[in-house]
N, C-alpha and C positions, 0 to 999 in steps of 0.2 A: 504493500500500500504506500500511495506517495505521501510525503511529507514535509512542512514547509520548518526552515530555519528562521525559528524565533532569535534569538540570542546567544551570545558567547559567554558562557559561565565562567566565572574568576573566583579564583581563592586569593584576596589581596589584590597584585596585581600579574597574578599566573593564570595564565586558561587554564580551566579543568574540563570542559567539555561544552557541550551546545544542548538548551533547551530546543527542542522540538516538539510540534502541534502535528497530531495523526486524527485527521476528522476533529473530534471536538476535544480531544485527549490531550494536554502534556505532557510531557515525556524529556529527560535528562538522560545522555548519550556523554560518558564518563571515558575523557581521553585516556590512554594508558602514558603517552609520552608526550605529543604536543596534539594540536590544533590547525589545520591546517585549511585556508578559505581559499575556495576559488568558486565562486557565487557570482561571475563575471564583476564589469565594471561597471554595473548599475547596480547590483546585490552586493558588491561586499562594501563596499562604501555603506552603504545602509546599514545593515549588519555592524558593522565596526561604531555608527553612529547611536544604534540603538542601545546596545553594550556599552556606552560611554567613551568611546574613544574619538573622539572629532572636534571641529573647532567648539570652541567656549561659548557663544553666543548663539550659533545653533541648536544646542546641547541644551541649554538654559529657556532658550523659545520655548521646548517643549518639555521642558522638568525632567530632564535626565539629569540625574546623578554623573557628574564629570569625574572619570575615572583618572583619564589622561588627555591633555589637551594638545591635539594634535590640527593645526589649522587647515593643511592641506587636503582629511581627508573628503571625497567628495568637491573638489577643486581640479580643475586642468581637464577637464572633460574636453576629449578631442576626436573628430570623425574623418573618416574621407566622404568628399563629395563627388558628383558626376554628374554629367549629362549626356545626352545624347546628339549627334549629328548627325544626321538622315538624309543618305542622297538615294535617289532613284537608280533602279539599274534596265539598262538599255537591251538587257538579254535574258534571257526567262529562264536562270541558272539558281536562282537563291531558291531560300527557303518557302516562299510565299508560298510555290502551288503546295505542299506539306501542309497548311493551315488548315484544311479543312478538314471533318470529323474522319472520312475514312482513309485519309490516309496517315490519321494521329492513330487510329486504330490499330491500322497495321503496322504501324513504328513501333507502339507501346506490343505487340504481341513478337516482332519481330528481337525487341531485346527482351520479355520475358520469356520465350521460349529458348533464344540461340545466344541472346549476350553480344546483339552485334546491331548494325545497322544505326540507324542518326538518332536513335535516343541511347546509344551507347555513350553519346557525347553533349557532352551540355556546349557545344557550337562555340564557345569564345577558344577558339582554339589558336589564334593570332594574336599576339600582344605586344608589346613593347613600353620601355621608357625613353624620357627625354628632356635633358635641358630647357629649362625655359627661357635663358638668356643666358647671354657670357656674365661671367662672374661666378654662376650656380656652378660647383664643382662637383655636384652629384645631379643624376637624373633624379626633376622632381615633377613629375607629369606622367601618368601612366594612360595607356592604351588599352583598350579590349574590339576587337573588332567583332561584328557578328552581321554575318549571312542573310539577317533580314532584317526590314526596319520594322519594329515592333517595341511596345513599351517593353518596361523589364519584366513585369509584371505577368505577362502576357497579353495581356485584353484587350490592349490597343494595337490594331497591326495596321499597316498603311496599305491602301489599295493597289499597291501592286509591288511588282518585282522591286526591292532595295535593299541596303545594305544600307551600316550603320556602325562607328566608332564611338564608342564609349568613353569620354575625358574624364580629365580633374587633377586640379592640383594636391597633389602627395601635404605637403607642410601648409596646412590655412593659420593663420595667424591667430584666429578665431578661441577662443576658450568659452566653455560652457560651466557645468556643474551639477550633480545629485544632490539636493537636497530632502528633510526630510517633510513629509506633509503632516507627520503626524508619531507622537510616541509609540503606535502602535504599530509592530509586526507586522500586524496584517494587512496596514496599509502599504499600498506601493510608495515609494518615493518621486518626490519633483524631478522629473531630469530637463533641465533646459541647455539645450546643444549652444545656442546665440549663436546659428550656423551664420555668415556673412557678417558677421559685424565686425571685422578691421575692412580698411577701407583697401587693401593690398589683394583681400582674395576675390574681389569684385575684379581688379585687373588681372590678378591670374586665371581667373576663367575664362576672362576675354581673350586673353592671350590663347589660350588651349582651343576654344573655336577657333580661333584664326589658322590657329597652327593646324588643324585637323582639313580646315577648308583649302589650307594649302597640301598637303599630302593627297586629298583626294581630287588634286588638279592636275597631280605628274601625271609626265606622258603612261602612263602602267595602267591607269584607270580610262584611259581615251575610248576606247572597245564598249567601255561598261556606261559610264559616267553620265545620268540623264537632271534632270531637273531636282535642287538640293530640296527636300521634301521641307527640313526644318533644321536649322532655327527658320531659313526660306532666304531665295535670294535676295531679296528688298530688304535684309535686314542686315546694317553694316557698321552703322552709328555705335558710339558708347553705351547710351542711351537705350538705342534697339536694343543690343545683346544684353544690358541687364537686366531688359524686364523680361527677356525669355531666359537668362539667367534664376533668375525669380520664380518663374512658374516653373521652370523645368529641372532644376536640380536637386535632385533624389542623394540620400543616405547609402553608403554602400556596405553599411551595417558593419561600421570598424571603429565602435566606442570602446576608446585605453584612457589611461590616464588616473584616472581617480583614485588612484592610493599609490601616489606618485614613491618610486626609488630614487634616494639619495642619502645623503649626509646627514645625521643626526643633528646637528646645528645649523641644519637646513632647514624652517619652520616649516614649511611646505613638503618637507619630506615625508613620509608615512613610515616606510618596509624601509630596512637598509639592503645592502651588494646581497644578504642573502636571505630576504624576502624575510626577516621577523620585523615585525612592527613593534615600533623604536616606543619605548616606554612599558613594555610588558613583558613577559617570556611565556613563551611555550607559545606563541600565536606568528603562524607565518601566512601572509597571502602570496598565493598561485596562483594567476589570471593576467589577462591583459590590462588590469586594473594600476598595477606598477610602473609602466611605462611611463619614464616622464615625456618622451615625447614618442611621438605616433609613429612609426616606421614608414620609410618608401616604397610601400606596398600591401599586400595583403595581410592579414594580421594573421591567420589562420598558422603560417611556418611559425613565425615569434615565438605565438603561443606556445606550439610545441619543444621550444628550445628552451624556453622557460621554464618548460615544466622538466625536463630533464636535465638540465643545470638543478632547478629545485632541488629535484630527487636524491642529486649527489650531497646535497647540503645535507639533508633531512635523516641521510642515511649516514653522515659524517664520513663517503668516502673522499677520496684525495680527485681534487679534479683536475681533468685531462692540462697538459702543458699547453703553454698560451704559445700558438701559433705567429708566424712569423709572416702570413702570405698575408699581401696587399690589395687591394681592388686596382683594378687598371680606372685609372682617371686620365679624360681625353687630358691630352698636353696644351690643349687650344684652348682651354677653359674659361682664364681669363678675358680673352678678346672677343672668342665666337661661343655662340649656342651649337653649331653643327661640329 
């Protein structure tokens, strides 16, 4: 039976285990050695706040008991963004004619019988990063290309044969935060992302249409390349692109941040180098919650690297020797984006 995490129980200020709710039932679950949260970055921040461990004035809002006053946690809340570019394709090769019921039928019976055919593949099989000007010494612009132009969603497919890149910039400047709505568990907590509020990620999305309208102009698309579905041709201005910036940019479901790693004299730090959270023993967080900043890319790898760096910590083995290989950085960096 499932079960929701009410609380972090402490003897003083050691976790000894976690209060839990099974239907109408409470129930205490008696750590033998530590505690260990990975209740993502929207759950363990809460968690840790319900338990008393978070900023003072939060904590105080709603009559918890301040265990240890930690500012950061539930602070630096960070996502990637995206949109979509949609041009028409001039050759009846994409995905479109596939849209309709019989032959999603046949897809869907075709990979559960044999494990093969185009729902073997979730279709972003193309990607890339990319500079966004000289000066950026890392690719921070990612790519996904897909086969037809349709929301992500599904639901929305455009009427006919197109193709469609998926942007956004990797680092927004942006900070949000988890807060809580209420002393109670069983409420969810506030997350407010403030997705576009520096004024830098307004130009970097401009910048990623541009950059995407240029890619889909090289001669390699001239065969394909028909009428740009959307953002649409008539749209070119600052102006234009942020209000279909506005209506069109989606979550790409990569909330880190909120019980930020660092320095113990870091006020904003939560978890130190090996994920126990600074002010207590026995309580470590595991999640993309640590992150002080968001990675250039998908969060899914991180995560998993996280957790088995954790493992080695938790287990007190000796971790692997620190490696000496370097990322290749283009040598042009400073002057050019290409």
């Amino acid at each position: 039976m499932q079960c929701l995490a009410r609380r972090i129980l402490f003897d003083g200020k050691r976790a000894t285990g976690v209060e839990i709710q099974r239907g109408d039932r409470i129930e205490k679950v008696v750590a033998r050695k530590e505690v260990v949260l990975a209740a993502s970055s929207i759950n363990s921040p809460k968690l840790l706040m319900v338990s008393g461990i978070g900023p003072q004035k939060e904590l105080r809002r709603h009559g918890i008991d301040i265990l240890v006053a930690r500012e950061g946690v539930g602070q630096n809340l960070q996502d990637h963004l995206e949109l979509y570019v949609q041009q028409e394709c001039t050759q009846p090769i994409t995905l479109y004619s596939k849209l309709n019921l019989f032959s999603k039928a046949l897809i869907g019976a075709e990979w559960l019988f044999f494990k093969r055919g185009l729902g073997a593949s979730n279709q972003f099989e193309s990607a890339g990063f990319v500079r966004s000007k000289a000066g950026v010494e890392y690719p921070d612009i990612q790519f996904h290309f897909l086969p037809v132009a349709i929301r992500y969603d599904g639901k929305a497919a455009a009427r006919s044969h197109g193709y469609q890149a998926h942007v956004g910039p990797m680092r927004s400047k942006s900070r949000g935060a988890v807060t809580l709505a209420s002393a109670d568990p069983l409420q969810p907590p506030e997350i407010r992302f403030n997705y576009m509020s520096h004024d830098d990620d307004w130009q970097d999305f401009r910048h990623c249409i541009r950059l995407t309208r240029e890619i889909f102009a090289q001669n390699a698309f001239d065969s394909y390349r028909g009428r740009e579905i959307a953002p649409g041709a008539d749209v070119h201005s600052d102006d234009g692109l942020n209000a279909y910036i506005a209506q069109h940019a989606e979550s790409a479901f990569h909330p880190c941040g909120t019980v930020k790693m660092g320095r113990e004299d870091d006020p904003m730090s939560v978890v130190d180098p090996e994920c126990r959270v600074i002010g207590v023993d026995g309580l470590r967080v595991v999640d993309t919650s640590i992150f002080p900043r968001i990675t250039n890319g998908n969060l899914n790898g991180p995560a998993i690297m996280v957790a088995e760096k954790a493992s080695d910590h938790i287990l007190g083995r000796t971790p692997l020797s620190r490696s000496n290989q370097q990322p290749w950085i283009n040598p042009n960096w400073r002057v050019s984006d290409r």
